[in-house]
Every structure is written in structure tokens, then in C-alpha cells.
Backbone as XML, in Angstrom:
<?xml version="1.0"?>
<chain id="A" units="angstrom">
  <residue number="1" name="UNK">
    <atom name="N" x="61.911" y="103.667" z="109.847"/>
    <atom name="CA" x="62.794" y="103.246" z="108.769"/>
    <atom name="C" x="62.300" y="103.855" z="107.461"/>
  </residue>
  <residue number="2" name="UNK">
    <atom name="N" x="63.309" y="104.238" z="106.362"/>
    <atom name="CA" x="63.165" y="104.688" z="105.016"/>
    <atom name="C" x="63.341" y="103.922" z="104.375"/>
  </residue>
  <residue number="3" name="UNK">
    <atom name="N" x="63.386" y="104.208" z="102.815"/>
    <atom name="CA" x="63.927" y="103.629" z="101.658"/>
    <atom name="C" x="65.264" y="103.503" z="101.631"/>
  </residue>
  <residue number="4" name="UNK">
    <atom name="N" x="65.660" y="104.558" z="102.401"/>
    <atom name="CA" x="67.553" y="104.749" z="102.345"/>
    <atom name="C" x="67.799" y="102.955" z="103.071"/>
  </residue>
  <residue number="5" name="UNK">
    <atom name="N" x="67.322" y="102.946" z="104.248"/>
    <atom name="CA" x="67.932" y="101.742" z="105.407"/>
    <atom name="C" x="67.633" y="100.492" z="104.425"/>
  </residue>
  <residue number="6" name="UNK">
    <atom name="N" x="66.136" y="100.440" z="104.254"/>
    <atom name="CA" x="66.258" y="99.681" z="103.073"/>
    <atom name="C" x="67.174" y="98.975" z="101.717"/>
  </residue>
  <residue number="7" name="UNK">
    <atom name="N" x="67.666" y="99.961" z="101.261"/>
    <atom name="CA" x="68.757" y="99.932" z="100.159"/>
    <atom name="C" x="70.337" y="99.723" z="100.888"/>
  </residue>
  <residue number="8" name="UNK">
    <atom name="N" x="70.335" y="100.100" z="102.343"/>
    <atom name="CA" x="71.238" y="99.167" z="102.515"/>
    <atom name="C" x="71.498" y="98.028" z="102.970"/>
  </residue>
  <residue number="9" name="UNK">
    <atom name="N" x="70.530" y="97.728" z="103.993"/>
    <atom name="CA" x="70.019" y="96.196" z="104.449"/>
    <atom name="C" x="70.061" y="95.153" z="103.259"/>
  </residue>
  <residue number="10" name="UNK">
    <atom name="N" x="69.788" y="95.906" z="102.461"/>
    <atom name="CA" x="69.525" y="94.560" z="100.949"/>
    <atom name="C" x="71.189" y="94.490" z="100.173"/>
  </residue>
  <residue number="11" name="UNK">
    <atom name="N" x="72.017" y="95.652" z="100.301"/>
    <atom name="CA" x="73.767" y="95.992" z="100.035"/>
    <atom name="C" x="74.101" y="95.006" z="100.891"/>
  </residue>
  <residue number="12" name="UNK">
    <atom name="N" x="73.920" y="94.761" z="102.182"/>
    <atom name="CA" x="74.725" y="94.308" z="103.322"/>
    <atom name="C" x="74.472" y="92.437" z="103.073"/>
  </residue>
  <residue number="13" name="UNK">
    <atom name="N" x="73.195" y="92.773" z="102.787"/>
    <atom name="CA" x="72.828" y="91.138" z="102.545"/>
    <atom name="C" x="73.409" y="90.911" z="101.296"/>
  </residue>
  <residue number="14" name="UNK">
    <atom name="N" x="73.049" y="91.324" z="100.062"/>
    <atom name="CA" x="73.955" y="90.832" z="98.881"/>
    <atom name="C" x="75.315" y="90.556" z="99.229"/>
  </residue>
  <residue number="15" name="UNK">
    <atom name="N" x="76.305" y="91.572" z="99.729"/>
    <atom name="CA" x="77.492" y="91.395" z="100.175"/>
    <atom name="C" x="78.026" y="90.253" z="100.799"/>
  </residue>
  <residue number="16" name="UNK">
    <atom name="N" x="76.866" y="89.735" z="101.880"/>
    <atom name="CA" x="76.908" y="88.249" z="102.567"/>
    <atom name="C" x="77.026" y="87.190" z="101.887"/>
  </residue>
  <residue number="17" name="UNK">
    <atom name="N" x="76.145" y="87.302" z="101.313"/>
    <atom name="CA" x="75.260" y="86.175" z="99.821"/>
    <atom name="C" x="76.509" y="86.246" z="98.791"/>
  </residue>
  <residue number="18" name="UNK">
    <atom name="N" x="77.560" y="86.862" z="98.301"/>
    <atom name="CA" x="78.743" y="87.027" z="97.663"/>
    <atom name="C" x="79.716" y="85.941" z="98.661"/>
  </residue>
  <residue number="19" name="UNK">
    <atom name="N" x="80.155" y="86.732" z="99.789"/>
    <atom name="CA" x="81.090" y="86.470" z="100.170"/>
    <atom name="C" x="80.369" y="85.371" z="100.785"/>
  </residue>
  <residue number="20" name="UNK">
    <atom name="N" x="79.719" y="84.297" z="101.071"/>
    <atom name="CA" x="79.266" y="82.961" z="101.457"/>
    <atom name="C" x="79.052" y="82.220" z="99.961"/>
  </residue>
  <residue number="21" name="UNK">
    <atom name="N" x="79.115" y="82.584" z="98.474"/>
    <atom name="CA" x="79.159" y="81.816" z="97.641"/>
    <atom name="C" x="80.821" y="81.521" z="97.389"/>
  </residue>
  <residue number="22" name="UNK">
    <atom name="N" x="81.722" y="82.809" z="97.359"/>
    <atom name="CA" x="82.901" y="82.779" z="97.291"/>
    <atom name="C" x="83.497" y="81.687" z="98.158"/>
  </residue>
  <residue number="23" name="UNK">
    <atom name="N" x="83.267" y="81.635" z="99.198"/>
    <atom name="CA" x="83.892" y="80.936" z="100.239"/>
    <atom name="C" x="83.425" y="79.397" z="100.225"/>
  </residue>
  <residue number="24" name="UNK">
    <atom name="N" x="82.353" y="79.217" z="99.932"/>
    <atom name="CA" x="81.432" y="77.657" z="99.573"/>
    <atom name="C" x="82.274" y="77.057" z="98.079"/>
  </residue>
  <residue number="25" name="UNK">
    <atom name="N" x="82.171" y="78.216" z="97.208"/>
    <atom name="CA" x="82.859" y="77.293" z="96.035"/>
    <atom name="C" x="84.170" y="77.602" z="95.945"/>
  </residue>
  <residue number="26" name="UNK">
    <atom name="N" x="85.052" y="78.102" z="96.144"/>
    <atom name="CA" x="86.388" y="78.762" z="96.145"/>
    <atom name="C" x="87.126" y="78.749" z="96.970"/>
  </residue>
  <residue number="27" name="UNK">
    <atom name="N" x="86.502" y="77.930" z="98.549"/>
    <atom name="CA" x="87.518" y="77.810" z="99.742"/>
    <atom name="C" x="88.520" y="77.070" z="99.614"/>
  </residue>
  <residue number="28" name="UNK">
    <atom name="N" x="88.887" y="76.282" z="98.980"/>
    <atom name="CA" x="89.513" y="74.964" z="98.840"/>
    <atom name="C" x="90.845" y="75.931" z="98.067"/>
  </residue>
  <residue number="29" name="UNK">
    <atom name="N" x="90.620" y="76.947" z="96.777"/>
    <atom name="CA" x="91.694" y="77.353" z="96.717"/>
    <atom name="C" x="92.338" y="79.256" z="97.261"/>
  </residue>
  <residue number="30" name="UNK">
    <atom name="N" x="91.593" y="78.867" z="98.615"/>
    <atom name="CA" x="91.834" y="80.131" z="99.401"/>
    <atom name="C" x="92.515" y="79.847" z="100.792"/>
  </residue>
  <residue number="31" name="UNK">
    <atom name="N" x="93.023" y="78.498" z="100.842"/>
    <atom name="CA" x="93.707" y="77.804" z="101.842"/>
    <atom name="C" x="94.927" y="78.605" z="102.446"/>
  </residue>
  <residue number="32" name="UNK">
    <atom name="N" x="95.327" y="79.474" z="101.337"/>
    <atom name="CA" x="96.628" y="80.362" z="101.530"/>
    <atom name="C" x="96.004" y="81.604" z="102.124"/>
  </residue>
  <residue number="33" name="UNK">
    <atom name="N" x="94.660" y="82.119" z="102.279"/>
    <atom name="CA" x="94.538" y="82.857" z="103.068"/>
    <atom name="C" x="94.745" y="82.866" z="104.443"/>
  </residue>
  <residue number="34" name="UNK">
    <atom name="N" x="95.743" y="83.212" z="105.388"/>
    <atom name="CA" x="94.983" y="83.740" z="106.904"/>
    <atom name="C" x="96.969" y="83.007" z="106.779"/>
  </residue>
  <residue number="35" name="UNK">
    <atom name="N" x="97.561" y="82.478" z="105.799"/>
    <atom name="CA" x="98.708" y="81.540" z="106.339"/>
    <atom name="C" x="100.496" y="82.384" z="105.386"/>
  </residue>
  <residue number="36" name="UNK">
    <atom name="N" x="100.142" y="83.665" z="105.105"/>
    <atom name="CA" x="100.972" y="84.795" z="104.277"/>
    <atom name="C" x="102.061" y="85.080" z="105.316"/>
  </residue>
  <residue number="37" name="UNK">
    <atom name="N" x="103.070" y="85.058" z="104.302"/>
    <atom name="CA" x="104.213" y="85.384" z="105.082"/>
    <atom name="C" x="103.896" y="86.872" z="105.702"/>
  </residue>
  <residue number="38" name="UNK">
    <atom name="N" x="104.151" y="87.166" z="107.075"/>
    <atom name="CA" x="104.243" y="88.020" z="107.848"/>
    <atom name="C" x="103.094" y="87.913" z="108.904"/>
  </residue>
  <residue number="39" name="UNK">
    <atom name="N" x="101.938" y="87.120" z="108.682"/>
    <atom name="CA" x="101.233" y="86.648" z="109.471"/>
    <atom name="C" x="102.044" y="85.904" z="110.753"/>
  </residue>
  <residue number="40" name="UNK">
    <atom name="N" x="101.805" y="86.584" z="112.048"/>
    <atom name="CA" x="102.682" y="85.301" z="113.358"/>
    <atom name="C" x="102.111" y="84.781" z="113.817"/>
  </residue>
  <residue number="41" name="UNK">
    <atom name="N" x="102.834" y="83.779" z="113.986"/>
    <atom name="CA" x="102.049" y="82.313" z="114.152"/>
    <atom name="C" x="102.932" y="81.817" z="115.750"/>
  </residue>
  <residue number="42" name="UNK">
    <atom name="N" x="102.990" y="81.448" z="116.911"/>
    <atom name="CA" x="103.809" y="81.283" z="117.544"/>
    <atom name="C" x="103.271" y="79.802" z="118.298"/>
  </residue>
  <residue number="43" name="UNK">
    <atom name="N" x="104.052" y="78.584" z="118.486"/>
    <atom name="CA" x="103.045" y="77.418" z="118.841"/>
    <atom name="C" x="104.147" y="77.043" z="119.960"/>
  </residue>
  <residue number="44" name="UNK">
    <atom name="N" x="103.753" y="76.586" z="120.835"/>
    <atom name="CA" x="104.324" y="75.930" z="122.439"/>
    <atom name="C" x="104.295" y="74.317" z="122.575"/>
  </residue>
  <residue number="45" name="UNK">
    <atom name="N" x="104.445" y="74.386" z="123.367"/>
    <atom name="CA" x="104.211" y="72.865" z="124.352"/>
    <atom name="C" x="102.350" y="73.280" z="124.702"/>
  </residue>
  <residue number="46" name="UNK">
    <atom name="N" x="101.775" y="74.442" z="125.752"/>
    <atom name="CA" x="100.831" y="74.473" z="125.920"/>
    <atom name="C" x="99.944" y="76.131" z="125.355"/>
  </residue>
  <residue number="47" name="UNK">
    <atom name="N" x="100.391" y="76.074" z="124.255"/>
    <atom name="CA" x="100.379" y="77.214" z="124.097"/>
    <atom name="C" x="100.394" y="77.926" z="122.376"/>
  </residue>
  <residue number="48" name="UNK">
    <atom name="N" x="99.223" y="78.907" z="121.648"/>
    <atom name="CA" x="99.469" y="79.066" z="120.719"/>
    <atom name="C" x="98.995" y="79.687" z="120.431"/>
  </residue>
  <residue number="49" name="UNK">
    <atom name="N" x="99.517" y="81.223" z="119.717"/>
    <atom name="CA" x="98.820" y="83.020" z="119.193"/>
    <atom name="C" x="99.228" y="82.795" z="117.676"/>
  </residue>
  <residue number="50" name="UNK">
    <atom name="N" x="98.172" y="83.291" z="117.043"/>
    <atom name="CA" x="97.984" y="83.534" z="115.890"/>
    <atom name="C" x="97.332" y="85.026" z="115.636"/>
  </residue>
  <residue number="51" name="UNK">
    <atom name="N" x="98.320" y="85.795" z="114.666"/>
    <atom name="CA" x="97.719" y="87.046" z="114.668"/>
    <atom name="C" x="98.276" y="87.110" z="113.302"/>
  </residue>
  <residue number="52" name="UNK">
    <atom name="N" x="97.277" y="87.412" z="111.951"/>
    <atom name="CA" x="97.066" y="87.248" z="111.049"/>
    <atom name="C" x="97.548" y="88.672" z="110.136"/>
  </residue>
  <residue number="53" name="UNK">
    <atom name="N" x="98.457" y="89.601" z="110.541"/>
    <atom name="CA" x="99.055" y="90.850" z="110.292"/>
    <atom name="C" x="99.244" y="91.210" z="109.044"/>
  </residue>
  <residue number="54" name="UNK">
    <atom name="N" x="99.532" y="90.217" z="108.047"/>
    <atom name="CA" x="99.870" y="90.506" z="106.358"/>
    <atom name="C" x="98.358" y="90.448" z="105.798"/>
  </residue>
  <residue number="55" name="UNK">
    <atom name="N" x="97.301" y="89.760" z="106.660"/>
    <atom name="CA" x="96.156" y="88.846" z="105.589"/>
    <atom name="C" x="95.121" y="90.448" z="105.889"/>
  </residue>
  <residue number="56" name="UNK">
    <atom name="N" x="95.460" y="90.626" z="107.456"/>
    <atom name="CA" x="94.436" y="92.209" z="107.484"/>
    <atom name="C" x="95.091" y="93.083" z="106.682"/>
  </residue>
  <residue number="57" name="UNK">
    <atom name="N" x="95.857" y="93.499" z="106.642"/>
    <atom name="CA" x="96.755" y="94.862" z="105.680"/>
    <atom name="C" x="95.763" y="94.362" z="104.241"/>
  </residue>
  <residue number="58" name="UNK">
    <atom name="N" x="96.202" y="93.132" z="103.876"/>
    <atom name="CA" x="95.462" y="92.912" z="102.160"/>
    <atom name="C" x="93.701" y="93.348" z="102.495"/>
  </residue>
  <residue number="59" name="UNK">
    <atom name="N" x="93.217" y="92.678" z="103.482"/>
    <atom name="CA" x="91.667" y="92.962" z="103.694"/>
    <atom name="C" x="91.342" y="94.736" z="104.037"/>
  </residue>
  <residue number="60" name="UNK">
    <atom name="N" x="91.996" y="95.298" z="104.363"/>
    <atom name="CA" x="92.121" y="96.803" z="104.526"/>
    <atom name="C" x="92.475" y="97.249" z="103.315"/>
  </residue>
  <residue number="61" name="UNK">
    <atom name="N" x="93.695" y="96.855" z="102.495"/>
    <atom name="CA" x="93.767" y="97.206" z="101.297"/>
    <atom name="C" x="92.531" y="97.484" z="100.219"/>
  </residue>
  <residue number="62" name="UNK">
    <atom name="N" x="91.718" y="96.149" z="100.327"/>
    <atom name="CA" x="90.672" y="95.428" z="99.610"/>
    <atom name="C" x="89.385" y="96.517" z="100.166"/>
  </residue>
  <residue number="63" name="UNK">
    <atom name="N" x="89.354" y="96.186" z="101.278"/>
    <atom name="CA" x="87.982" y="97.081" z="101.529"/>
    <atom name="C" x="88.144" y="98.819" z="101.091"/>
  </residue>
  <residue number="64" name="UNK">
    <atom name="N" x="89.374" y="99.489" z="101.456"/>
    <atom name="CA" x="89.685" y="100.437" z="101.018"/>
    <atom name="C" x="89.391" y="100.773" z="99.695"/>
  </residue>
  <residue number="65" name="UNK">
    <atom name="N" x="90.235" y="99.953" z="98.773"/>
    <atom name="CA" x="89.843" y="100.019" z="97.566"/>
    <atom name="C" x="88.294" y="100.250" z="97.156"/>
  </residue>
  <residue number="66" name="UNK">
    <atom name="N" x="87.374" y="99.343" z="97.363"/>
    <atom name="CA" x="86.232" y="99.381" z="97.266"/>
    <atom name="C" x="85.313" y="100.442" z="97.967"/>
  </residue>
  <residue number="67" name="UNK">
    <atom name="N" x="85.307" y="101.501" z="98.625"/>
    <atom name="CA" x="85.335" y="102.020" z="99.251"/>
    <atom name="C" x="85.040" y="103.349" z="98.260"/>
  </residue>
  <residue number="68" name="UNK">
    <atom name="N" x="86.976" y="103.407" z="97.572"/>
    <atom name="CA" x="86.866" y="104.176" z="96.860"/>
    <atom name="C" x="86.378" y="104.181" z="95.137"/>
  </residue>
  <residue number="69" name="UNK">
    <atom name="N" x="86.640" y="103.253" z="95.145"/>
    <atom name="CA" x="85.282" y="103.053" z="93.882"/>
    <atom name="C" x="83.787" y="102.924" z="93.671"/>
  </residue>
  <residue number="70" name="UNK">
    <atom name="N" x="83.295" y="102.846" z="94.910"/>
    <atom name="CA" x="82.357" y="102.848" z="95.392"/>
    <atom name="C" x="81.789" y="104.593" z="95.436"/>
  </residue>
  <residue number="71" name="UNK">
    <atom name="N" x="82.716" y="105.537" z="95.730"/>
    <atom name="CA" x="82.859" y="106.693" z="96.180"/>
    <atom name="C" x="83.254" y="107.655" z="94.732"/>
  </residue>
  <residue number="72" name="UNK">
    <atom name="N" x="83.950" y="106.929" z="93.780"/>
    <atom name="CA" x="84.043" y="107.748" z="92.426"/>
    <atom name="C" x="83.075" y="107.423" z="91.894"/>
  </residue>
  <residue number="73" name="UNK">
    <atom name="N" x="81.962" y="106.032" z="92.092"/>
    <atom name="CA" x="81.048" y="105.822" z="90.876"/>
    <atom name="C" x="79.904" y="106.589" z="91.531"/>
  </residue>
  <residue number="74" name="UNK">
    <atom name="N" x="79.325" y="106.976" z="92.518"/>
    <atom name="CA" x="78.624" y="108.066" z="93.309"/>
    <atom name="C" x="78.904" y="109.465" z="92.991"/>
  </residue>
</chain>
């Protein structure tokens, strides 16, 4: 291992440590996540698929984005 793996192991963990404070203090008004129109939802008698289709497009959006700002400030 280098300094490089290093510097990202400690990226990957900050990133965690973000997104587990976000979610601890801010879940309550993120309730509308995972429940966006175009998300399908299909429920039965014994039976029920949930596939979350609008909420990934925004999380692809999101990571994308970052990605590329990440990539102009480099």
C-alpha cells in the first residue's frame, strides 16, 4: 500500500461519515426519498416489487455530477 490508497480510504470514509450524519439528522425530512413519482411500486394479496427507477436516475444524476466537479477541480 501507498500514500495514494491511503488518501482514498480516508475519501471513502469521510464520504460515509457525511452520508451517515445526513441521514441521522435529516432522515425524517428525506421520507420522500425512494417514494418519487415514477418509482414502481406494485403490492398483491401475497405479493410486492418495488423498484425505485426515478430515485436512481436522481442518484446517477448526483453522483455524476460530482464526479465531474470533482474532475474540473483536478
Amino acid at each position: 500500500m501507498d500514500s495514494q490508497t491511503g488518501k482514498y480510504l480516508i475519501l471513502i470514509g469521510a464520504a460515509i461519515l457525511i452520508i451517515g450524519v445526513v441521514i441521522y439528522f435529516f432522515g425524517v425530512h428525506l421520507k420522500w426519498l425512494g417514494h418519487l413519482p415514477g418509482d414502481i411500486r406494485i403490492k398483491r394479496r401475497n405479493f410486492s416489487f418495488y423498484f425505485p427507477i426515478t430515485t436512481l436516475i436522481l442518484f446517477n444524476l448526483l453522483i455524476f455530477l460530482l464526479f465531474r466537479i470533482w474532475k474540473w477541480i483536478n
